[in-house]
N, CA, C and O atoms as a printed pandas DataFrame, in Angstrom:
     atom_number atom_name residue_name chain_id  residue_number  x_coord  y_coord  z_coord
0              1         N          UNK        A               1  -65.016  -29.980  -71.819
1              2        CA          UNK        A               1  -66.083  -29.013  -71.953
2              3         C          UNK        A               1  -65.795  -27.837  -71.017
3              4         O          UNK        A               1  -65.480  -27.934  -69.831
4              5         N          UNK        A               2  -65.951  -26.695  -71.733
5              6        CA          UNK        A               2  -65.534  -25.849  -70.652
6              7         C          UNK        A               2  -67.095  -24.816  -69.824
7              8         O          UNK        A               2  -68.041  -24.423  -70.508
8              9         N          UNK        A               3  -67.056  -24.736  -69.304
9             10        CA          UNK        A               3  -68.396  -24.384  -68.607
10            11         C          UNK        A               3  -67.908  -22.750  -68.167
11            12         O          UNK        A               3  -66.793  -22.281  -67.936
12            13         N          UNK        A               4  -69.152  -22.196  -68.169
13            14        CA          UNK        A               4  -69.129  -20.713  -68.295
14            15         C          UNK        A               4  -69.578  -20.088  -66.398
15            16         O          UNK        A               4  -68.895  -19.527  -65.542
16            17         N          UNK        A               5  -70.815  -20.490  -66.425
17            18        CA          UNK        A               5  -71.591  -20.427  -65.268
18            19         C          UNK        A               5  -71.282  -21.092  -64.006
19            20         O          UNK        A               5  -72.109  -21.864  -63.521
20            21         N          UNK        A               6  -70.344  -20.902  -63.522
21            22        CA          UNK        A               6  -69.779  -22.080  -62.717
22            23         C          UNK        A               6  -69.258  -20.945  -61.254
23            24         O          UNK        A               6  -69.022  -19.739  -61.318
24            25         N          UNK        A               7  -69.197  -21.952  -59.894
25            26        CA          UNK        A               7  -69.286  -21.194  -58.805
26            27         C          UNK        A               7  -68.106  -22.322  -58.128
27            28         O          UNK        A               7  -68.182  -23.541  -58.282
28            29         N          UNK        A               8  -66.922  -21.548  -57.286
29            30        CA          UNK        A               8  -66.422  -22.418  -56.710
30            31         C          UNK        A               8  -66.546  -22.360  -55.032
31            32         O          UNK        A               8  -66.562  -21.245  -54.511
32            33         N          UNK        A               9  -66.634  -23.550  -54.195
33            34        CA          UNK        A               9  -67.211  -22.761  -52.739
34            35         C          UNK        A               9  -66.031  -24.017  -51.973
35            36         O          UNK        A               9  -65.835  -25.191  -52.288
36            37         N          UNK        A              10  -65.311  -23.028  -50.700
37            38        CA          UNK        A              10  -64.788  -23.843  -50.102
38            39         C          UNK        A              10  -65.469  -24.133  -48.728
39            40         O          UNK        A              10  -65.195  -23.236  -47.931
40            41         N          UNK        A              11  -66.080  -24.873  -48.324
41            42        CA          UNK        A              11  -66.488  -25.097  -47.624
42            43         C          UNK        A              11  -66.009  -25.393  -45.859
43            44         O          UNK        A              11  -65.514  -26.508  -45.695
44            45         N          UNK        A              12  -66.086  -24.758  -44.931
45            46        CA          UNK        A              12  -65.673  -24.964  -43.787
46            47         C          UNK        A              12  -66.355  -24.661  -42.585
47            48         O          UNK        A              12  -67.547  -24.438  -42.795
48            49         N          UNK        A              13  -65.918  -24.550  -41.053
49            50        CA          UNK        A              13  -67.021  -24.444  -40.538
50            51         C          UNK        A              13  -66.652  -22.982  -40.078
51            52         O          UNK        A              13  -67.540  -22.220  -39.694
52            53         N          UNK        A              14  -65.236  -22.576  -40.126
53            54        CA          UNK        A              14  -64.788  -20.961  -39.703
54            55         C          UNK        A              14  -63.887  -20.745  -40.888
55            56         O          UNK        A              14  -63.363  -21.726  -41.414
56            57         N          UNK        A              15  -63.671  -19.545  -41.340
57            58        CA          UNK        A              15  -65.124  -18.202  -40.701
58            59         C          UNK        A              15  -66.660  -18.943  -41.599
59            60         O          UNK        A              15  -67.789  -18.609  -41.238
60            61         N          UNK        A              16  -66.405  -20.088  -42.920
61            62        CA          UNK        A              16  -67.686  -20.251  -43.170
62            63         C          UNK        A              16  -67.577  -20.811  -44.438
63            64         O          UNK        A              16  -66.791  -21.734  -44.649
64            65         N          UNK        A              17  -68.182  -20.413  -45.171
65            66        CA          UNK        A              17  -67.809  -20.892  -46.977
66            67         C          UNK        A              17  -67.665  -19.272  -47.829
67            68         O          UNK        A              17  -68.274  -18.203  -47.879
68            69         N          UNK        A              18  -66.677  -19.798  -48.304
69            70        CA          UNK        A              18  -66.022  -18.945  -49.231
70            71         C          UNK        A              18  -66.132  -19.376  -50.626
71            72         O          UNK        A              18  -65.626  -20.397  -51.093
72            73         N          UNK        A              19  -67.118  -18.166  -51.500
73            74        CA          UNK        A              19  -67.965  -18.581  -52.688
74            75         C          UNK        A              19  -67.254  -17.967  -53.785
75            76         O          UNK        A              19  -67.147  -16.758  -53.577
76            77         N          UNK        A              20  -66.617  -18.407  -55.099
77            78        CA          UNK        A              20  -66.025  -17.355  -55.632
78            79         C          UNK        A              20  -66.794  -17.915  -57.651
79            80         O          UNK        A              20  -66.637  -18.865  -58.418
80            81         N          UNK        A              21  -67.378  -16.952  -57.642
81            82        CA          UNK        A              21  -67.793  -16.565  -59.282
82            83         C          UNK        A              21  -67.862  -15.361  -59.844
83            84         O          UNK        A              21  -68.082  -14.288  -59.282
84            85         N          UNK        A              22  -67.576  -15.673  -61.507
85            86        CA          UNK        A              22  -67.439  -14.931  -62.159
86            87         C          UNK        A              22  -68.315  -14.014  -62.800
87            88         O          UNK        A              22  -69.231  -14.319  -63.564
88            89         N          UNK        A              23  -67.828  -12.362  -62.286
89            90        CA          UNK        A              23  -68.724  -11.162  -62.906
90            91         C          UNK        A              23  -68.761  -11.331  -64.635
91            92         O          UNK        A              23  -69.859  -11.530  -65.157
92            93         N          UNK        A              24  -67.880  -11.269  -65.250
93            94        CA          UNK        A              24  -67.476  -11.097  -66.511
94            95         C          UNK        A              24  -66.248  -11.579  -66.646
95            96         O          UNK        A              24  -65.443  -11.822  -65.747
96            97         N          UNK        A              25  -66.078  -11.757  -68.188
97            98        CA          UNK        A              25  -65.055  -12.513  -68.636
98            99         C          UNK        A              25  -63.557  -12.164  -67.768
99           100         O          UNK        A              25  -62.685  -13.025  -67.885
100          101         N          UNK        A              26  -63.264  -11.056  -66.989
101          102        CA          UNK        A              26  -62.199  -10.500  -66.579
102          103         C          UNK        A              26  -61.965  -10.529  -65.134
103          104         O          UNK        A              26  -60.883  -10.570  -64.548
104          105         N          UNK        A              27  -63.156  -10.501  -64.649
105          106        CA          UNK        A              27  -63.168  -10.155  -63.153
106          107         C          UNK        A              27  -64.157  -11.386  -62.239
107          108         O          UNK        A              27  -65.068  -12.039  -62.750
108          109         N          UNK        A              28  -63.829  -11.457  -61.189
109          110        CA          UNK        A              28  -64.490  -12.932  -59.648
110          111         C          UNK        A              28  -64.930  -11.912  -59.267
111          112         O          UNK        A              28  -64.799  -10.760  -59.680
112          113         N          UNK        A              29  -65.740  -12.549  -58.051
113          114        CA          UNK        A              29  -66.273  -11.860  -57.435
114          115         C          UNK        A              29  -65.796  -12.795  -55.598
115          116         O          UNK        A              29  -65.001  -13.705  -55.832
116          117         N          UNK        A              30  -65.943  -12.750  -54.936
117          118        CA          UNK        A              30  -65.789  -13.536  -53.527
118          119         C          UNK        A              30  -66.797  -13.047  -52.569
119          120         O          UNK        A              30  -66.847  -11.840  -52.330
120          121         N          UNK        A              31  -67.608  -13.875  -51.998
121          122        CA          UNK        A              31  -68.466  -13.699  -50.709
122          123         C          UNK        A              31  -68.327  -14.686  -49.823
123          124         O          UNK        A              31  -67.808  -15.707  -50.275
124          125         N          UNK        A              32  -68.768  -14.695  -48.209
125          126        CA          UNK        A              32  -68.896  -15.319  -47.662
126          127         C          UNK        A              32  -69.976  -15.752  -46.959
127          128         O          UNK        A              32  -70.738  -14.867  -46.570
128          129         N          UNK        A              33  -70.208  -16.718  -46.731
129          130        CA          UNK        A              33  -71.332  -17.494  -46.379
130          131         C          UNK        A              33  -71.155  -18.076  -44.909
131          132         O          UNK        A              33  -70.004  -18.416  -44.632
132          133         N          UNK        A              34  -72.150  -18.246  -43.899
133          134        CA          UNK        A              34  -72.110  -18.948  -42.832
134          135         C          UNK        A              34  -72.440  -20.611  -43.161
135          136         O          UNK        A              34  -72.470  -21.237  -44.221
136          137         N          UNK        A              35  -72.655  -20.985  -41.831
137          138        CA          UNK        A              35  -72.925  -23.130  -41.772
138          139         C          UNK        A              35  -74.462  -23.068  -41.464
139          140         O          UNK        A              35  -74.657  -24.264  -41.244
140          141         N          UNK        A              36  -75.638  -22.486  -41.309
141          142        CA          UNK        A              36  -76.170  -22.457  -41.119
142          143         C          UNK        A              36  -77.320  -22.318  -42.053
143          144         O          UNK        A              36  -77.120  -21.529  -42.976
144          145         N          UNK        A              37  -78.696  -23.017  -42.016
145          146        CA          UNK        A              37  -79.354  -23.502  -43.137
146          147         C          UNK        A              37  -79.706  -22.004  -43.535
147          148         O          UNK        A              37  -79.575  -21.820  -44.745
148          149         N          UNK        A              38  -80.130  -20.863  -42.803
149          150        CA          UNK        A              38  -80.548  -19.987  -43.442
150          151         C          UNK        A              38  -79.550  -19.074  -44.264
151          152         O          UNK        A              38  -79.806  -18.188  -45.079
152          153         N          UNK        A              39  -78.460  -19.503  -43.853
153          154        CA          UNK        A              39  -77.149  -18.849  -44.720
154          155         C          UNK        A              39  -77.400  -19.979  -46.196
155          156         O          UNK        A              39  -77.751  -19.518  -47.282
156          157         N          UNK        A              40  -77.214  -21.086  -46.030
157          158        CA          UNK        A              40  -76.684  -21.831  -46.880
158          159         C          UNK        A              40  -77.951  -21.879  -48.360
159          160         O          UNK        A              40  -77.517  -22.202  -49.465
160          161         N          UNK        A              41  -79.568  -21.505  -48.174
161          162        CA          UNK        A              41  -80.186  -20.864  -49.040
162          163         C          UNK        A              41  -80.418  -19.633  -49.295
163          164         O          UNK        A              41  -81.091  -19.266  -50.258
164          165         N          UNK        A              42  -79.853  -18.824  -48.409
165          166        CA          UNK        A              42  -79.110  -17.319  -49.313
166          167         C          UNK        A              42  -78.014  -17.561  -50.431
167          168         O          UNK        A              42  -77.804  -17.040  -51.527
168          169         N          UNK        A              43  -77.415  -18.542  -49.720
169          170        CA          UNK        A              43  -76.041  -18.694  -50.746
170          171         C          UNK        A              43  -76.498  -19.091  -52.091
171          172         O          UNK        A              43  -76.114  -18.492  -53.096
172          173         N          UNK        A              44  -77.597  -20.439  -52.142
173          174        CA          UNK        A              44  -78.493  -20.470  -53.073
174          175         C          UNK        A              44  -79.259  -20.099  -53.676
175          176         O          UNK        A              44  -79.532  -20.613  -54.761
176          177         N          UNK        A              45  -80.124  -18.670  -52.998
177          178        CA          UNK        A              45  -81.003  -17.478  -53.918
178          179         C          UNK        A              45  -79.864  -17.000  -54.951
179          180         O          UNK        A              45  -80.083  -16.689  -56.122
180          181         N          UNK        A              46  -78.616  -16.997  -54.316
181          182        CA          UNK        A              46  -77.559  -15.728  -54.738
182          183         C          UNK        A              46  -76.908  -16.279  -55.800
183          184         O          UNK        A              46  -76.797  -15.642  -56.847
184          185         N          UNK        A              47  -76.406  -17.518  -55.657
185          186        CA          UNK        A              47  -76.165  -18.756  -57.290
186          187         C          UNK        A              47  -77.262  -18.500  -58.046
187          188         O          UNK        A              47  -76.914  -18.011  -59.121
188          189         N          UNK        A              48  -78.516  -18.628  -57.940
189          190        CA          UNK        A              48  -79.507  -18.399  -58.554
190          191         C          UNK        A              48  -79.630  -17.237  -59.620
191          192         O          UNK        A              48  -79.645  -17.086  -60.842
192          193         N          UNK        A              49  -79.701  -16.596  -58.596
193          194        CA          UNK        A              49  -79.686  -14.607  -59.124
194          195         C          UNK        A              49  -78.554  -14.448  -60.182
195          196         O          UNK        A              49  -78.665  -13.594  -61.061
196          197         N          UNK        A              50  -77.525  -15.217  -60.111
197          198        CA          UNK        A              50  -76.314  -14.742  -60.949
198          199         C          UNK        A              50  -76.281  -16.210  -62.084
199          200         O          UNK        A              50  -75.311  -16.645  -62.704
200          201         N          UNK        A              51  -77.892  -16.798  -62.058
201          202        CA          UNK        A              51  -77.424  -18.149  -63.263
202          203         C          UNK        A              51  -76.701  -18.912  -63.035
203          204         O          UNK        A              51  -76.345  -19.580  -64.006
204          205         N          UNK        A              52  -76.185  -19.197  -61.913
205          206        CA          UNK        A              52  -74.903  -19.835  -61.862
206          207         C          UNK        A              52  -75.918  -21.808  -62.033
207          208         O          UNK        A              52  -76.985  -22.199  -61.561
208          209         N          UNK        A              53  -74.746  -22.581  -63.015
209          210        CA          UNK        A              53  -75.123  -23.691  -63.477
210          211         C          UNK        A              53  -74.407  -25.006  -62.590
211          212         O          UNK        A              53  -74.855  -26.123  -62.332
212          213         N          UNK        A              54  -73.334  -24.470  -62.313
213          214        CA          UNK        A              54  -72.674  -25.664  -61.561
214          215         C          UNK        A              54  -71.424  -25.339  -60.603
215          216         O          UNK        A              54  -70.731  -24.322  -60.635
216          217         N          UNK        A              55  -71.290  -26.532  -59.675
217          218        CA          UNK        A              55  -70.832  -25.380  -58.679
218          219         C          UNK        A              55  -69.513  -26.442  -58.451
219          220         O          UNK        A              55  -69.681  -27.497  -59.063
220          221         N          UNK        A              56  -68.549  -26.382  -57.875
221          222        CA          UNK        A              56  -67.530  -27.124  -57.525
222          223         C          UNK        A              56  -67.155  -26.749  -56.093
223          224         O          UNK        A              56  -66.659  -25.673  -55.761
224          225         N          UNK        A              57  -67.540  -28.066  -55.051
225          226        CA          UNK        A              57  -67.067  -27.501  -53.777
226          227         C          UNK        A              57  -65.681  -28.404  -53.148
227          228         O          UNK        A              57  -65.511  -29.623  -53.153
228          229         N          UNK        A              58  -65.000  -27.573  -52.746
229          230        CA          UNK        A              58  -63.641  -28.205  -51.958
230          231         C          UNK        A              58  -63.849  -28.220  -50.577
231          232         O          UNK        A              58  -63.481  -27.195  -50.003
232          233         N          UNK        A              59  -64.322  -29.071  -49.908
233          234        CA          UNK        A              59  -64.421  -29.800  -48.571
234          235         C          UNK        A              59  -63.783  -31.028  -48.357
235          236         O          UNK        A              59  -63.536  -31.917  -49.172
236          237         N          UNK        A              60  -63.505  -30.953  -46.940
237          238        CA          UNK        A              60  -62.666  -32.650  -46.153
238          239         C          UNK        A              60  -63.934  -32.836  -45.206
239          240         O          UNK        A              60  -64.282  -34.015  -45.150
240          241         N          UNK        A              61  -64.765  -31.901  -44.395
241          242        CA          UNK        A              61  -65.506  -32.686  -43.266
242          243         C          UNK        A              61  -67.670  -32.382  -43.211
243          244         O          UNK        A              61  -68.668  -32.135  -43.888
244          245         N          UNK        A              62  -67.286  -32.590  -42.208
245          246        CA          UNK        A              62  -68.857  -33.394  -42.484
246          247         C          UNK        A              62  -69.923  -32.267  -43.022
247          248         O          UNK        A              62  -71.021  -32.661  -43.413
248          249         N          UNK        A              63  -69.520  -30.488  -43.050
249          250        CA          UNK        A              63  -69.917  -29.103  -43.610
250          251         C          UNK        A              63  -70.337  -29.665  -44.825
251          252         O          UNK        A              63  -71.564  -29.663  -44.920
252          253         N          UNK        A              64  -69.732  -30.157  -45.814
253          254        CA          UNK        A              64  -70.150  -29.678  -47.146
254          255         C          UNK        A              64  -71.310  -30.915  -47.597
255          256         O          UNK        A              64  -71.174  -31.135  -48.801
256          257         N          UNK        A              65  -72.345  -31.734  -47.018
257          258        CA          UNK        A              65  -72.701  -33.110  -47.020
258          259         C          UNK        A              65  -74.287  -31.754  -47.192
259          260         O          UNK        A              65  -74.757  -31.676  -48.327
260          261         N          UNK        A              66  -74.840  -30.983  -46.253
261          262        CA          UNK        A              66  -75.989  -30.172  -46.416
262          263         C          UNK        A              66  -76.046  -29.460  -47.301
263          264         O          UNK        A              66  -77.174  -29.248  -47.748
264          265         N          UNK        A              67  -74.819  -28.745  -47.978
265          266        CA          UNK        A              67  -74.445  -27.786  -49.014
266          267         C          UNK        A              67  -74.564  -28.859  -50.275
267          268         O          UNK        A              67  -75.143  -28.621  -51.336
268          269         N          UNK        A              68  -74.163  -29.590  -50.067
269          270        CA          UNK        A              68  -73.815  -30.576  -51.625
270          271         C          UNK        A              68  -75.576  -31.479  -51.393
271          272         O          UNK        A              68  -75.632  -32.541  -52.013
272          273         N          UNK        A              69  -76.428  -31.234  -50.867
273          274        CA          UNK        A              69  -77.802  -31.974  -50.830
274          275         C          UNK        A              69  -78.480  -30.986  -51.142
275          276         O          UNK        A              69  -79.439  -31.165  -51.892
276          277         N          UNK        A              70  -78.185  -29.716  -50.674
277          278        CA          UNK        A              70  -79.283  -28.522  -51.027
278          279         C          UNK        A              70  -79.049  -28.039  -52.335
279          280         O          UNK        A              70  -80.002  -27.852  -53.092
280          281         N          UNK        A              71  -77.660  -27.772  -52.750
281          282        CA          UNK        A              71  -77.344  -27.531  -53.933
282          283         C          UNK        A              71  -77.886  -28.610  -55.279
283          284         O          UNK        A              71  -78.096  -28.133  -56.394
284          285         N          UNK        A              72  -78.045  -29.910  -55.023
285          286        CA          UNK        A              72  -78.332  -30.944  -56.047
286          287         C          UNK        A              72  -79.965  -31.192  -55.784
287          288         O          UNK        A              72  -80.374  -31.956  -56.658
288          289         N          UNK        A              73  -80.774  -30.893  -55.088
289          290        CA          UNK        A              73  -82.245  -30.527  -54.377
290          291         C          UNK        A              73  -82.639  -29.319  -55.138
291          292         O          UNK        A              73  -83.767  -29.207  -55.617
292          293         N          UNK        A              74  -81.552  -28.250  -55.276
293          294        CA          UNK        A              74  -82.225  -26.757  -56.249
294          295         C          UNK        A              74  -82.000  -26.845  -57.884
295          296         O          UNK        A              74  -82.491  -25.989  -58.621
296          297         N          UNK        A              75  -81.102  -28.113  -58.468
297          298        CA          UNK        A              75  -80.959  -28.326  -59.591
298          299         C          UNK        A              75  -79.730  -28.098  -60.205
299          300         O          UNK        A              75  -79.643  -28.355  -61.406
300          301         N          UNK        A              76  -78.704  -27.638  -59.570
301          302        CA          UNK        A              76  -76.980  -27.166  -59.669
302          303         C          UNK        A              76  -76.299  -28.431  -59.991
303          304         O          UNK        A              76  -76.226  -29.385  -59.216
304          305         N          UNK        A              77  -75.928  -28.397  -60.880
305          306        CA          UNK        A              77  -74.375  -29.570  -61.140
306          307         C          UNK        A              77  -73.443  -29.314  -59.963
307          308         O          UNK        A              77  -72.791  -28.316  -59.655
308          309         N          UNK        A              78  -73.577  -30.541  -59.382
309          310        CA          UNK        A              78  -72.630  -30.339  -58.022
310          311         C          UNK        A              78  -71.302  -30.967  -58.029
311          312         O          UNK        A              78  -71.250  -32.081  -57.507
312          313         N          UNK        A              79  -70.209  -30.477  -58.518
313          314        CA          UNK        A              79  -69.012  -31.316  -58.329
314          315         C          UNK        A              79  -68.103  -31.422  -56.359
315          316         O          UNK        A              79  -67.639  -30.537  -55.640
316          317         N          UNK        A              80  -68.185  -32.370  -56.243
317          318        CA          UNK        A              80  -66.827  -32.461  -55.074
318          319         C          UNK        A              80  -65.660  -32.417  -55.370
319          320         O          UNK        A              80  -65.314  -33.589  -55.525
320          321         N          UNK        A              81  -64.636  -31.608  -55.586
321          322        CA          UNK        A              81  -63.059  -31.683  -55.747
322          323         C          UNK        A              81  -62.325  -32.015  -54.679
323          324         O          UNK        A              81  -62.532  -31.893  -53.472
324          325         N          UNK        A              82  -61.401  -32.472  -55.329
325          326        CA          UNK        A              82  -60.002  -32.662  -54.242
326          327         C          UNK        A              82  -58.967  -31.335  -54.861
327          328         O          UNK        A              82  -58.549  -31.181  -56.008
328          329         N          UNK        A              83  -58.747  -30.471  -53.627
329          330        CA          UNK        A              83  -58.136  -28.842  -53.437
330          331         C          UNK        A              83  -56.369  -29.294  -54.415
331          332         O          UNK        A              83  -55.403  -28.704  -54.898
332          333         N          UNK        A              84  -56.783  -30.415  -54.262
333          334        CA          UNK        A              84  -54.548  -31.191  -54.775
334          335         C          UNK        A              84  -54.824  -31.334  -56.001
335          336         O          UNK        A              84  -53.808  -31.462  -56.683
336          337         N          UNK        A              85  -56.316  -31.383  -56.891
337          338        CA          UNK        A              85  -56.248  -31.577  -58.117
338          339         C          UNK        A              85  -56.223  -30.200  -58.488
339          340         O          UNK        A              85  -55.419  -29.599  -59.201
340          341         N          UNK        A              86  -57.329  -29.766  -57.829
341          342        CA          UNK        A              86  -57.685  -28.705  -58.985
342          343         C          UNK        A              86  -56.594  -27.395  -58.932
343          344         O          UNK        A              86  -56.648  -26.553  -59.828
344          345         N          UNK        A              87  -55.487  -27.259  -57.701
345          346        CA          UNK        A              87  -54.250  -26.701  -57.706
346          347         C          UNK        A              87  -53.360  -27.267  -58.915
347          348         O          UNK        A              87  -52.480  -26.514  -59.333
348          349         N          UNK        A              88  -53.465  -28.150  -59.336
349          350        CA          UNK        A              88  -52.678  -28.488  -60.487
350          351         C          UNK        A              88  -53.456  -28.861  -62.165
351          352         O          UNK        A              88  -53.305  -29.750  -63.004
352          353         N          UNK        A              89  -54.336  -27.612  -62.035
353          354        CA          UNK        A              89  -55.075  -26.887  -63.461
354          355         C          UNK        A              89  -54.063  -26.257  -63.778
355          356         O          UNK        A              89  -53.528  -25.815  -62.761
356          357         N          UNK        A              90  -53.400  -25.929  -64.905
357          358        CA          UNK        A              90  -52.944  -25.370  -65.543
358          359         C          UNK        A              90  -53.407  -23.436  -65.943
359          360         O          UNK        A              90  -54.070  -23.229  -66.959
360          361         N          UNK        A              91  -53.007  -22.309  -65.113
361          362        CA          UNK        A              91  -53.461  -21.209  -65.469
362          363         C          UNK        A              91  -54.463  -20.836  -64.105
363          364         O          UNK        A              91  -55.133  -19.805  -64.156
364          365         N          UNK        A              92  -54.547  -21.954  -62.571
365          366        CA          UNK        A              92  -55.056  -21.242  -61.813
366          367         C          UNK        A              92  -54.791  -21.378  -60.839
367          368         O          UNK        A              92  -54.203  -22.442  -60.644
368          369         N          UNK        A              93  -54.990  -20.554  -59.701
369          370        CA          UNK        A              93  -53.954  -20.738  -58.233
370          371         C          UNK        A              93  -54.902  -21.601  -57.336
371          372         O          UNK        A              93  -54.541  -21.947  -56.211
């Protein structure tokens, strides 16, 4: 299934989380986000604002555990990836 609305966030604790979704069929967009709860529901007004349906986050430590509770708490399809799979999609870096 291929999903349209979709947000990818790498999660860390410096410089922060790095959010990347799509303007239109052609063009990303990239922002950054702090660790901190009032960052981390901006980040969520801002998924919001842009429809975004489901989100895929690439984290190893204990950062992405508040992000992946708040995100599945606001109603977002929350995937956890491993950064070794999804590097070996076919067509993306």
């Amino acid at each position: 299934m291929l999903r349209h609305q979709v947000a990818g966030i790498d999660v860390s604790d410096h410089p922060g989380m790095m959010v990347v979704y799509p303007l239109n069929d052609k063009e990303i967009a990239v922002e950054e986000f702090g660790c901190y709860t009032c960052d981390l529901r901006r980040l969520v007004a801002r998924l919001k604002e842009l429809h975004i349906q489901s989100v895929a986050m690439e984290a190893t430590g204990v950062y992405r555990i508040a992000m992946f509770l708040l995100l599945e708490e606001e109603g977002f399809e929350v995937y956890l990836v491993n950064v070794q799979h999804v590097k070996n999609v076919p067509g993306r870096k």
